[in-house]
C-alpha positions in Angstrom: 83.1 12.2 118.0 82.9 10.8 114.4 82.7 7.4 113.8 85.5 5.7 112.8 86.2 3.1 110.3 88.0 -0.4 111.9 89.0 -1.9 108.5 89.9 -5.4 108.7 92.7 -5.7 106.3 93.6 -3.7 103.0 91.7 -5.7 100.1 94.0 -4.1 97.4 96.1 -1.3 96.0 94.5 0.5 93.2 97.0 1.3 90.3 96.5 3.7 87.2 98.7 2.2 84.6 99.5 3.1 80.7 99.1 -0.5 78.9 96.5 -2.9 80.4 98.3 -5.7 78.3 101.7 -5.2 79.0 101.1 -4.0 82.7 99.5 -7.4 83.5 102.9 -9.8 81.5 105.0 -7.4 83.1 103.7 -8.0 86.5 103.6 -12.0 85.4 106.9 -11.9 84.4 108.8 -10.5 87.0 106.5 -11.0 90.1 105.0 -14.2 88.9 101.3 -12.3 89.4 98.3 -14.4 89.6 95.7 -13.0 87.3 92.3 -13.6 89.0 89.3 -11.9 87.6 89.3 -9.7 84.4 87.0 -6.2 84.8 86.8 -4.8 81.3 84.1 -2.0 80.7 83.5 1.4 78.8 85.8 3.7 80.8 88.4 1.6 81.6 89.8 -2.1 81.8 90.6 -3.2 85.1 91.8 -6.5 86.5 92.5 -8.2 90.0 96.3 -9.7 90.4 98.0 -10.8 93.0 101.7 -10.8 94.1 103.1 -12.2 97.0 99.3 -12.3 99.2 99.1 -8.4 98.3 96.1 -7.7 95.9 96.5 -5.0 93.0 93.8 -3.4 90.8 95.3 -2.3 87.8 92.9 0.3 85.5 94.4 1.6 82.3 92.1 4.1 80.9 91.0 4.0 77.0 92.5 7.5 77.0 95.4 7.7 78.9 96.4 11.2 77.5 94.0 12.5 80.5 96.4 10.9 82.6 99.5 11.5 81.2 100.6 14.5 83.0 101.5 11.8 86.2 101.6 8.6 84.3 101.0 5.7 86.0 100.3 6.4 89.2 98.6 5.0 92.5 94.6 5.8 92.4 94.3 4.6 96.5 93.8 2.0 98.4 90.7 -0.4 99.2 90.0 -1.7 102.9 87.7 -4.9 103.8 85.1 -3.0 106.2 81.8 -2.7 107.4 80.0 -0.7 105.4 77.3 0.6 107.2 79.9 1.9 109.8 82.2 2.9 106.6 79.0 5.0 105.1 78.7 6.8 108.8 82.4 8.0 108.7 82.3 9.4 105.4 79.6 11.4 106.6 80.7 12.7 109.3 84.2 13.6 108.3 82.4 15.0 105.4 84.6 12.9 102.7 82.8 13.0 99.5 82.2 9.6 97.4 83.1 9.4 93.8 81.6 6.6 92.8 78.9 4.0 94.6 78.7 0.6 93.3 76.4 -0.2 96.3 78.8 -2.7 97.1 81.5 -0.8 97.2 82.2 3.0 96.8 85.8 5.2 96.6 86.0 8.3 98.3 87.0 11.5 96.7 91.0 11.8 96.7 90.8 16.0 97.5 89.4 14.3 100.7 91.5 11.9 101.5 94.8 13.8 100.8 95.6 12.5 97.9 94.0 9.2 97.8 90.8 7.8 97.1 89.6 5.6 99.9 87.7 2.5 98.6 85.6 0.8 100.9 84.3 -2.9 100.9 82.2 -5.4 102.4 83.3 -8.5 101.0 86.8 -9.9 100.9 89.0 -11.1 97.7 90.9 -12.9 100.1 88.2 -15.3 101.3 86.4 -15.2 97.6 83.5 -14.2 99.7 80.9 -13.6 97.5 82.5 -15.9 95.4 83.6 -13.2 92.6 87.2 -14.6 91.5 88.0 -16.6 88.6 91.6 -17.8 90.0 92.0 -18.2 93.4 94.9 -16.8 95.5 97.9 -18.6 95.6 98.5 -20.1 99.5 101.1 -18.0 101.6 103.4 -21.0 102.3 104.2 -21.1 98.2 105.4 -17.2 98.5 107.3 -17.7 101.2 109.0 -21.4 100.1 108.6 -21.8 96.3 108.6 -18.2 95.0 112.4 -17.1 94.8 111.6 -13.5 96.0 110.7 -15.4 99.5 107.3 -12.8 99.7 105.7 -13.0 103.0 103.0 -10.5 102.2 101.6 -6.6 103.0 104.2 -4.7 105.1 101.9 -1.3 104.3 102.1 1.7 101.9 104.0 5.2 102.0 101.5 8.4 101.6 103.4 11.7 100.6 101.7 14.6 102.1 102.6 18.1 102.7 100.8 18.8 106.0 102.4 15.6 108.1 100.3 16.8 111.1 97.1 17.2 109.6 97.2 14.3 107.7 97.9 12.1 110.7 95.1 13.2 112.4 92.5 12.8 110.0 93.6 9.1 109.8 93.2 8.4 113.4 90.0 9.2 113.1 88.9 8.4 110.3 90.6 5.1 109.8 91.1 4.4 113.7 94.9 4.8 113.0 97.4 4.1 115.9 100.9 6.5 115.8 103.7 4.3 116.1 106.8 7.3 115.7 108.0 9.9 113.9 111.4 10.3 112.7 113.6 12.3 110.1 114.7 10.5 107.3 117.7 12.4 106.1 118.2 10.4 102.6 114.6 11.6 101.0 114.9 15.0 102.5 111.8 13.9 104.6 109.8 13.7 107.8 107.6 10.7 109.0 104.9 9.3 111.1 104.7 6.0 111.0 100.7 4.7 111.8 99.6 1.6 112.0 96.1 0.5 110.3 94.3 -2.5 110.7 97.7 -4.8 110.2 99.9 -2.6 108.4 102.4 0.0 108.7 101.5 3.6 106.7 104.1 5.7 106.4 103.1 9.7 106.2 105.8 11.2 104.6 106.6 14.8 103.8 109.3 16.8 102.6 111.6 18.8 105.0 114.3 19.9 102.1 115.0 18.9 98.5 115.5 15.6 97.4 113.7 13.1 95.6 110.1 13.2 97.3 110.1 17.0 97.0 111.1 16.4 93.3 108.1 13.7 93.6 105.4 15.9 95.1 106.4 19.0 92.5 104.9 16.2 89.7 102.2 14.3 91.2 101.3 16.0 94.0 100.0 14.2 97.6 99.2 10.3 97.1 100.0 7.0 97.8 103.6 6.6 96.5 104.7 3.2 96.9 103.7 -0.6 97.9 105.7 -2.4 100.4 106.1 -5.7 100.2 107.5 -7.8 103.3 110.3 -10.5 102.3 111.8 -13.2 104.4 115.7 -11.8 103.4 116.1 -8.9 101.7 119.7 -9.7 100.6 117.6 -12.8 98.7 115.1 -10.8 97.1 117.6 -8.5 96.3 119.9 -11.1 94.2 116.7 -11.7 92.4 116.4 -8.6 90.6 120.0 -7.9 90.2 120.1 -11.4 88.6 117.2 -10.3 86.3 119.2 -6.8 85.5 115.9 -4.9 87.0 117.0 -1.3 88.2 117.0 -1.1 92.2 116.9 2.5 93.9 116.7 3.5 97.9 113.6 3.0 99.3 111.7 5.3 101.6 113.0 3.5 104.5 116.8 3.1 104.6 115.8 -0.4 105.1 114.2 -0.9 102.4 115.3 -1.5 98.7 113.1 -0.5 95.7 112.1 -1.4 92.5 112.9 1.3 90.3 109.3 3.0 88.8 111.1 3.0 85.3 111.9 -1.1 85.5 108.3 -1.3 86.9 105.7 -0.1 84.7 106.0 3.7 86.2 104.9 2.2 89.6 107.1 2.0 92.8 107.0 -1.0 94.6 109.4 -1.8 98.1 110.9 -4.1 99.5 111.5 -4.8 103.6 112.3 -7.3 105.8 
């Protein structure tokens, strides 16, 4: 059998956005993000943030007419992990890599349904080696001083079109456990739920028209949204509708959203 990949935790969400500047006040304003080390270079400016104890890499591209067919959009997703074992498993499962930092490396997203898979060996968390400029904020001021009451990663939902096949590859490629698999009516969709390292990742696919068909016609497969974990939703919910910030269903009839058209053109959830 292949070997599989035993992440330790997701490190961050990788985002494509439009403005570098006005993606990172946005994300100040609204999420109070911590801004903790600045990226720039030739082919894109990147930066680390953080919101709520959930790590984001935004990159806005020089040129952002070669992404402007999807907008801003979510690149994948990067896992603390070994990276000798994460070097086997891409071999084996024959998932080609993009780009190799040594340190680091994504995976190709044709590989990964959709997403690119970055791998690395260090945590952000732990500043270990130390590469941040601002530390992370402590979880006890998310959950008691922030108003949105942010108790950290609940997961990410991945739109696919072959529910099965993704599923899978996942379990073994990124040791994921199935937890269930339901209908969910509202989105016109059909889940399984997996669990990866400490977070839920919801494989979702469309079953009949609705907005993640309507989704998938645009973008195609991909991560499509964060969720964030909140102490009371009916809180965190005040606090946007205090703020006038659009709200829409989330994936989970649970869970609320931020609308991608109040947020930059990403989607971002919210679940107790």
């Amino acid at each position: 059998m292949p070997t599989s990949i035993h992440a330790r935790r997701v490190s961050h969400m990788n985002v494509v956005v439009e403005d570098f500047d006005a993606s990172v006040k946005h994300m100040e304003d609204l999420f109070g993000a911590v801004f903790l080390l600045d990226l720039p270079g030739p082919n894109w400016h990147a930066c680390l943030i953080e919101i709520g104890g959930v790590i984001l890499e935004l990159f806005a591209s020089p040129h952002f007419m070669l992404h402007s067919r999807i907008g801003p959009h979510y690149l994948g997703v990067e896992y603390e992990a070994d990276m000798t074992e994460a070097r086997a498993a891409v071999t084996e499962h024959g998932v080609g890599i993009m780009r190799d930092i040594d340190v680091a490396f994504h995976t190709h997203p044709a590989d990964g349904f959709g997403v690119d898979y970055e791998f690395y060996g260090g945590s952000f968390f732990e500043n270990e080696p130390p590469r941040l400029t601002t530390l992370c904020r402590p979880a006890a001021y998310w959950r008691d001083e922030h108003p949105l009451g942010l108790l950290g990663l609940k997961g990410y939902t991945h739109a696919v079109a072959d529910l099965e096949a993704a599923s899978t590859f996942l379990q073994s490629f990124l040791a994921a456990t199935p937890l269930y698999e339901e209908e969910r009516p509202h989105l016109g969709a059909q889940v399984i739920s997996l669990k990866i390292s400490d977070d839920i990742v919801d494989l979702l696919s469309p079953t009949a028209e609705g907005a993640l068909r309507r989704e998938m016609y645009r973008t195609g497969e991909g991560i499509l949204s964060t969720v964030f974990r909140v102490a009371d939703r009916d809180r965190a919910r005040r606090y946007f509708e205090e703020r006038n910030v659009q709200l829409v269903a989330g994936t989970h009839p649970s869970n609320f959203a931020v609308a991608p058209a109040a947020n930059r053109g990403i989607r971002f959830e919210f679940s107790e």
